[in-house]
Each structure stands twice: as C-alpha cells, then as structure tokens.
Short mmCIF file of the C-alpha atoms (twelve columns), coordinates in Angstrom:
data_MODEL
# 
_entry.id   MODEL 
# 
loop_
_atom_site.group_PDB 
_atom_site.id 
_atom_site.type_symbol 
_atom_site.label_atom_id 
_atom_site.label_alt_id 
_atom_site.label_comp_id 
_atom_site.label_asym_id 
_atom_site.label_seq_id 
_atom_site.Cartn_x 
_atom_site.Cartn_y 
_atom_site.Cartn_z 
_atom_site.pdbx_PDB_model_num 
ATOM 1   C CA . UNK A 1   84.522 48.710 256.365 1 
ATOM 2   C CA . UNK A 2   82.327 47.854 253.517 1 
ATOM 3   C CA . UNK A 3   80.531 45.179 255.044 1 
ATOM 4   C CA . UNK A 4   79.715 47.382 258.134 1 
ATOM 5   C CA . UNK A 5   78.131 49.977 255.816 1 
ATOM 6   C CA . UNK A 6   75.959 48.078 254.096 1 
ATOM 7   C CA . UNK A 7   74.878 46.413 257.518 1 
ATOM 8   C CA . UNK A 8   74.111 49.913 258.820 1 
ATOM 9   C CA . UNK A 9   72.114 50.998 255.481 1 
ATOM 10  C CA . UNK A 10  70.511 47.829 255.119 1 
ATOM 11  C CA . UNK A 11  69.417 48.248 259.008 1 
ATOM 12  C CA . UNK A 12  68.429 52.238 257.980 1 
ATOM 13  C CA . UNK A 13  66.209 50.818 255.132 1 
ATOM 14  C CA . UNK A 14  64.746 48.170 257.580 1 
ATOM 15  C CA . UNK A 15  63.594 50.777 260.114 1 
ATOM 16  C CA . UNK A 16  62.215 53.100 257.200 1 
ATOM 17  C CA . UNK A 17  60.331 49.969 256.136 1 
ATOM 18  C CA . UNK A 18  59.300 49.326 259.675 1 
ATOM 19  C CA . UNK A 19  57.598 52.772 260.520 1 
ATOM 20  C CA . UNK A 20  56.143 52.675 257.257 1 
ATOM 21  C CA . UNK A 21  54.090 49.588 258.115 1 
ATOM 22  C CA . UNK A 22  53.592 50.571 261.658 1 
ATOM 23  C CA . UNK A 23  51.875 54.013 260.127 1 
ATOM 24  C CA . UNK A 24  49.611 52.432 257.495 1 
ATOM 25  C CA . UNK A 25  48.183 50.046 260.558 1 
ATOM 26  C CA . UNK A 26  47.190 53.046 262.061 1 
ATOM 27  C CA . UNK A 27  45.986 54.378 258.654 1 
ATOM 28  C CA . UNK A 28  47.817 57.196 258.357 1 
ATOM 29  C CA . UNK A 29  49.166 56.199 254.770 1 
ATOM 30  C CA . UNK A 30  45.969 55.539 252.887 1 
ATOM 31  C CA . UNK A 31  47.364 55.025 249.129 1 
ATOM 32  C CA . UNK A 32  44.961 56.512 246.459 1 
ATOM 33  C CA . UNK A 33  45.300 55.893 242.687 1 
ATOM 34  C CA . UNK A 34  46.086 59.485 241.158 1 
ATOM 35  C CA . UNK A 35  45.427 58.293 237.796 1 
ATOM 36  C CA . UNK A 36  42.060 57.876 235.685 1 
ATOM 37  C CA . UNK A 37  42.675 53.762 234.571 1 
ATOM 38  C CA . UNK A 38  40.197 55.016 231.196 1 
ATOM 39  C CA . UNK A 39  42.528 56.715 230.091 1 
ATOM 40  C CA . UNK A 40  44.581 54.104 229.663 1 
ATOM 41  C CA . UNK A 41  42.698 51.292 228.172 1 
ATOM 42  C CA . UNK A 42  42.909 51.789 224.366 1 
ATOM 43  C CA . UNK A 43  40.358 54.067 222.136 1 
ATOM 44  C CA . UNK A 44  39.298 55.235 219.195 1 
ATOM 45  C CA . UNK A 45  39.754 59.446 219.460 1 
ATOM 46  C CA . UNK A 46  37.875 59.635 216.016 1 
ATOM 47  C CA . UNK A 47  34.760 57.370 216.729 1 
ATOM 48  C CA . UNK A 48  34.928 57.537 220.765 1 
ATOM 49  C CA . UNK A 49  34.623 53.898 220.939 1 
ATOM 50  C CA . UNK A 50  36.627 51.813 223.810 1 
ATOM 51  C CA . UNK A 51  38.366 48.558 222.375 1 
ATOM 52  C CA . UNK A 52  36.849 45.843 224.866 1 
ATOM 53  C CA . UNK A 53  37.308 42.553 224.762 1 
ATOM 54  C CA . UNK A 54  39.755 40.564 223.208 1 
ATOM 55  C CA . UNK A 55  40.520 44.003 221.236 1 
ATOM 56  C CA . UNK A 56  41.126 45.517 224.285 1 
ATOM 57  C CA . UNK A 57  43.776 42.415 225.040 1 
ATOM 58  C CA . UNK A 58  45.578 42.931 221.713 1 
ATOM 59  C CA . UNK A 59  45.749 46.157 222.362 1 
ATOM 60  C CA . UNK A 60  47.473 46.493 225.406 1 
ATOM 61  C CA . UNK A 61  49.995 43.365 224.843 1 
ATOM 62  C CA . UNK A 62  50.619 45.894 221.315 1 
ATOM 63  C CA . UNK A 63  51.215 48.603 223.987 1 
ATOM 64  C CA . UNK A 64  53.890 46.173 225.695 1 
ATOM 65  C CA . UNK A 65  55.434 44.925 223.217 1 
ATOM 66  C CA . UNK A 66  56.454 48.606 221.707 1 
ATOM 67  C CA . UNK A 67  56.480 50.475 224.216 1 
ATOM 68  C CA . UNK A 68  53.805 52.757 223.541 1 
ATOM 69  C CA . UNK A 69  52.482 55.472 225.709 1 
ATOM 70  C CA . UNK A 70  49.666 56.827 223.943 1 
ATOM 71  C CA . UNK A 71  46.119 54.256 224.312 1 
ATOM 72  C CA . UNK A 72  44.578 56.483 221.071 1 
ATOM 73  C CA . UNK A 73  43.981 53.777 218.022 1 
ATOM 74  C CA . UNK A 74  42.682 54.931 214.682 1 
ATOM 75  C CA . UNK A 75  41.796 52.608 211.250 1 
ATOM 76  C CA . UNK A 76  43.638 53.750 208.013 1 
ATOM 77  C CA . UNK A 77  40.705 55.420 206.585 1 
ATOM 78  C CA . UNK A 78  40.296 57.409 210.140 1 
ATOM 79  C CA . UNK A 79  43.641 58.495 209.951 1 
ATOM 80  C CA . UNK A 80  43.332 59.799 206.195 1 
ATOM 81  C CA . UNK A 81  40.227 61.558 207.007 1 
ATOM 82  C CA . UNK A 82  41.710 63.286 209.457 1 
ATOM 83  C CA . UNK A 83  44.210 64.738 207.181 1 
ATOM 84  C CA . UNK A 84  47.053 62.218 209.162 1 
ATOM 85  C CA . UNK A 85  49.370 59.988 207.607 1 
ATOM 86  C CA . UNK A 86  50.561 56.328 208.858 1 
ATOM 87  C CA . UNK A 87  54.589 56.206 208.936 1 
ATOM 88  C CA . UNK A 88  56.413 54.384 206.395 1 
ATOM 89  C CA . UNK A 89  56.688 50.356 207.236 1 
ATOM 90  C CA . UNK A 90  54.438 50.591 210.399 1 
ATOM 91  C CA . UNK A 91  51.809 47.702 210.406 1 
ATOM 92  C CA . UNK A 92  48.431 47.157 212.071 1 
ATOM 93  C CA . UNK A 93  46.746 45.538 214.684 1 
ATOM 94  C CA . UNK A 94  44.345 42.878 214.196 1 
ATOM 95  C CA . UNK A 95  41.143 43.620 215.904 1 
ATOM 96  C CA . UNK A 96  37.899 41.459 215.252 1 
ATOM 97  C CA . UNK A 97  34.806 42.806 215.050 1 
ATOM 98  C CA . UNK A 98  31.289 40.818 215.744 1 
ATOM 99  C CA . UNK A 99  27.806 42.283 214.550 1 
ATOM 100 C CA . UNK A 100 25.006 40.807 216.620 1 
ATOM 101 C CA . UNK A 101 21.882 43.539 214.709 1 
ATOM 102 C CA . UNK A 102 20.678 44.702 211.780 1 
ATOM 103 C CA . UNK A 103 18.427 47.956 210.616 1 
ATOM 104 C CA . UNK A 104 15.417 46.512 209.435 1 
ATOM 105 C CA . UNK A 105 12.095 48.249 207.797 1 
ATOM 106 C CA . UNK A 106 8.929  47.405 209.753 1 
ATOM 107 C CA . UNK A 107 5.494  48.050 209.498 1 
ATOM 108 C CA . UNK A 108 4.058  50.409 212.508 1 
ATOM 109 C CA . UNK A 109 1.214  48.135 213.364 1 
ATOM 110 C CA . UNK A 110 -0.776 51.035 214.661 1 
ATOM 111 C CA . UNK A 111 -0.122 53.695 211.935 1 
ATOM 112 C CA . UNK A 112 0.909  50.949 209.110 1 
ATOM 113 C CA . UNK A 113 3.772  53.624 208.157 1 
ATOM 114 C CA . UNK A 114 7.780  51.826 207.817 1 
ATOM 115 C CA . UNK A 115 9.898  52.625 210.579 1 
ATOM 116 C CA . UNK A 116 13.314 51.707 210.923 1 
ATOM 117 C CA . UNK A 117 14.049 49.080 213.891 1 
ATOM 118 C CA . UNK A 118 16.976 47.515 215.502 1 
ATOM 119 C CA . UNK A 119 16.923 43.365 214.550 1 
ATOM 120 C CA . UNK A 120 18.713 41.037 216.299 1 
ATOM 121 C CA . UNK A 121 20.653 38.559 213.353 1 
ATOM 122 C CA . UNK A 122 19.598 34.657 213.474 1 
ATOM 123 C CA . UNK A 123 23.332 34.310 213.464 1 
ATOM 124 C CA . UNK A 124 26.272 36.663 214.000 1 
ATOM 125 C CA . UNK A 125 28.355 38.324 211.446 1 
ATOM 126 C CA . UNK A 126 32.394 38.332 211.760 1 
ATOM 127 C CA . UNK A 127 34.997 40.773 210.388 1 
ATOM 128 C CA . UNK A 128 38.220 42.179 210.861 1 
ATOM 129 C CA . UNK A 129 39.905 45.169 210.625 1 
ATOM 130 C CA . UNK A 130 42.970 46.810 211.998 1 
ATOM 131 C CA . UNK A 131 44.160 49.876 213.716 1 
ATOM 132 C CA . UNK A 132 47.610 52.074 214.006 1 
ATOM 133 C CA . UNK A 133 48.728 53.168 217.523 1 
ATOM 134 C CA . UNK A 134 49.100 56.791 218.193 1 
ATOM 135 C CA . UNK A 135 53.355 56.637 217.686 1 
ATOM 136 C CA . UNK A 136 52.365 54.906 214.402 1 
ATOM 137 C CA . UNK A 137 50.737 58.290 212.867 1 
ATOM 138 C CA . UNK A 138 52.031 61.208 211.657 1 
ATOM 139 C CA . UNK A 139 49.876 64.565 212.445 1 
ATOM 140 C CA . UNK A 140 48.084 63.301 215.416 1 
ATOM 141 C CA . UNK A 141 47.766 65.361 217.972 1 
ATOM 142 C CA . UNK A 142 49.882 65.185 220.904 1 
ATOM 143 C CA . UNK A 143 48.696 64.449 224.642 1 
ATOM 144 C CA . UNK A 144 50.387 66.197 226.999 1 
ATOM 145 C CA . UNK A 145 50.152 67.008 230.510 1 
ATOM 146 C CA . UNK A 146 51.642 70.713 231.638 1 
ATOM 147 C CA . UNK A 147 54.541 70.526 234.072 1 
ATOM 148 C CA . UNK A 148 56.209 73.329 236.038 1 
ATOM 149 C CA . UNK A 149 60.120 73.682 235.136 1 
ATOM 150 C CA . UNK A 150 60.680 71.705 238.979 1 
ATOM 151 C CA . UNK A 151 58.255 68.772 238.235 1 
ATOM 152 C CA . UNK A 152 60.653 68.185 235.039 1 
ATOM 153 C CA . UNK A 153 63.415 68.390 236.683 1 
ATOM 154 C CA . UNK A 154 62.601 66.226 239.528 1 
ATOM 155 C CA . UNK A 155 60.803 63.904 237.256 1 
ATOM 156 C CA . UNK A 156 64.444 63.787 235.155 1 
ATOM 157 C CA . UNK A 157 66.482 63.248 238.245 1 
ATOM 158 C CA . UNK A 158 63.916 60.275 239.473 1 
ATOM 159 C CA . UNK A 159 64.471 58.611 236.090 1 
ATOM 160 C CA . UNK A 160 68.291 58.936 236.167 1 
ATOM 161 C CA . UNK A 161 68.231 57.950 239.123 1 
ATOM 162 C CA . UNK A 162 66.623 55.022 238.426 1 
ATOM 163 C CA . UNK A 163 68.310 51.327 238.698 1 
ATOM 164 C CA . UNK A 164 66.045 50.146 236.930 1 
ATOM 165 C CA . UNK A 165 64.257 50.961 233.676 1 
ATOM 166 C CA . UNK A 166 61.271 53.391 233.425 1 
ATOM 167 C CA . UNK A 167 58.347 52.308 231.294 1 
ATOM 168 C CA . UNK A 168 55.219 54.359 230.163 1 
ATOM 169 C CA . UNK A 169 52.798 51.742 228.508 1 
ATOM 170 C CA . UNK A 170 49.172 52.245 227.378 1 
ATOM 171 C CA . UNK A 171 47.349 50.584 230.759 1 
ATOM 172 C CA . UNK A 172 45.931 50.702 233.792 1 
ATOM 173 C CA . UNK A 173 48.898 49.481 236.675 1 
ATOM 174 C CA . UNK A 174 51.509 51.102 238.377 1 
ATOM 175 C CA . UNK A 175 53.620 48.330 239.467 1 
ATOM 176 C CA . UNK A 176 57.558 46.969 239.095 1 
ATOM 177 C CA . UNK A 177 58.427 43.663 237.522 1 
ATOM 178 C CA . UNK A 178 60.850 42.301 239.324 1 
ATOM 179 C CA . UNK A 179 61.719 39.254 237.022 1 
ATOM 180 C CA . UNK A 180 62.405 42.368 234.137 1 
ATOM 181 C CA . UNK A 181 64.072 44.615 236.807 1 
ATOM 182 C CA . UNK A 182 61.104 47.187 235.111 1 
ATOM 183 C CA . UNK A 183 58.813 50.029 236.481 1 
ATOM 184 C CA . UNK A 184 55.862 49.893 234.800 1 
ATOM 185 C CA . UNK A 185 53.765 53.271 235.081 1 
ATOM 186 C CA . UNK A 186 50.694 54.273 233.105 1 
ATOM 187 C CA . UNK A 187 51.236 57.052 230.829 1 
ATOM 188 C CA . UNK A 188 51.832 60.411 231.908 1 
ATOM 189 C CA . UNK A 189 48.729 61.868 230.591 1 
ATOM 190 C CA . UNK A 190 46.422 59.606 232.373 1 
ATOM 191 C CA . UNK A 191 47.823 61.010 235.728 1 
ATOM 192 C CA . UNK A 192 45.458 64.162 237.624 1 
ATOM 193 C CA . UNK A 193 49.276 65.991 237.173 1 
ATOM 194 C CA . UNK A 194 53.234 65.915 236.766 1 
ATOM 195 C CA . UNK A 195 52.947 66.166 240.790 1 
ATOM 196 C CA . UNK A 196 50.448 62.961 240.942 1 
ATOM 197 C CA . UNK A 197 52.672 60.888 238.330 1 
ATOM 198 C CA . UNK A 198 55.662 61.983 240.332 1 
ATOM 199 C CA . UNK A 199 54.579 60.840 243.938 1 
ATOM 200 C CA . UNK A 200 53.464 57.451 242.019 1 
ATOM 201 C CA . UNK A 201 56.792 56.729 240.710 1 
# 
C-alpha cells in the first residue's frame, strides 16, 4: 500500500511540475526578484559607504559563516561614537583599504591664490582596518520589516514546515543548496514586504 502511494504522489508532483513548465512556455509565470540585492551587499550605516571588492567578499563569506542577517558593518570607533557598544569576545573582520590620492596645495595659475586639489600618489598606500557585523553590536538599531499577524503566522508555519533548514544571510540569492539540504534567502528586510519574502520562500 505504501509503495502505491508514493507512486501516486510522486505522479501528482510530476503533473504539478509538468503544467508548471507548460505555463512558463507560454509566459504566464514570469518570475520577478521581490527583493532590492543592495540591500544585501554589506555597508557602512555610519559613513554610507558599500564594502566592494575583496571587502565586499570577506564580508559576505563573514555573513555565511555566522549566520548573519543584517549586511550593516561599523569600525570600533563608529560604533563608540554612536553611543553603541561591541559584545564581549566578538572579533573583527579584516578589511583592506587602498588610497590611490592625496589633498595637495596648488598654485591657481590664473589668480596665483592656493587651492586645494585632488593628487593622484606615484604609488599607492595600504592599510587595514576591521569592522563588527550588525549581531556583533549592542544598541544598534534594529531593521525590521512590518508584518500583518497572518504573514507571521504563515511565514512560521512555512518554516516548520520546512525539511530543510531556513537561512537568512547578508546577500543577494535566493536559492537552496542541495549538497547542505539549506534554503538560502536574503534577509527579510531587503524584501519589498513579509508578502514578497513569503511568495519567495
């Protein structure tokens, strides 16, 4: 009896899979992200700045590797100016950090008066410094995104429902991992709403 059932579901599934392809040939299931990917990719919420490079790398493989939700990075001195305190034990992220100009005092040739210009260096300057993810700092602010009481409990009764486990990193893909048995989802608050994130997962 067991064997029959799982024929007939497995057969179910097949046609649902069938008609599924069948309507996006006729493109009637046109899928459209319902998330803003900048949001994701890490940032500095005190000086505005986007990591990029092989910052940006760090910082999402950081993400990964903890689990972290939030793509908000701050320095030590950020954080104390901002009246917020880095948890006990937590350590930093190496970032690198490559200067390319200088200010400079020039003579105006037409007025003869200094000015201050922009110089590119003969060679460029290196440095390091490193930064605390959001879940490392106490007194940040929180992102959130408002949910109705039903999104919740939908969104609740998707995740129990779950096989496999839910994960809400810090970038920019929606996709599962099969050789992890993972669903990897950006974080909520990159997502237009609850409904968007929702229909995603």
């Amino acid at each position: 009896m067991a064997g029959k059932a799982q024929a007939i579901v497995a057969e179910s599934r097949r046609r649902i899979v069938d008609e599924i392809l069948v309507e996006m040939e006729r493109g009637n299931l046109v899928w459209q992200r319902s998330w803003d990917p900048s949001v994701c990719l890490p940032y500095n919420p005190v000086s505005s700045v986007r990591y990029a490079g092989g910052n940006r790398l760090r910082l999402i493989q950081a993400a990964m590797d903890h689990n972290y939700s939030d793509a908000r990075y701050v320095t030590f001195v950020q954080a104390a100016k901002q009246g917020w305190k880095i948890k006990k034990g937590e350590k930093g992220i190496f970032c690198e950090k490559w200067i390319y100009e200088k200010l400079a005092e020039q003579e105006n040739s037409i007025t003869h008066e200094k000015e201050r210009v922009v110089v590119p260096l003969e060679h460029p300057v290196v440095s390091y410094f490193y930064v605390y993810n959001a879940a490392q700092v106490d007194g940040m602010p929180e992102l959130t995104l408002p949910a109705t009481k039903k999104e919740e409990d939908i969104l609740d009764n998707l995740i129990r429902a779950s096989p496999c486990k839910i994960r809400d990193i810090a970038q920019a893909k929606a996709c599962y991992i099969p050789a992890q048995d993972q669903i990897m989802m950006p974080p909520r608050t990159a997502f237009r709403s609850m409904e968007d994130y929702i229909k995603t997962l």
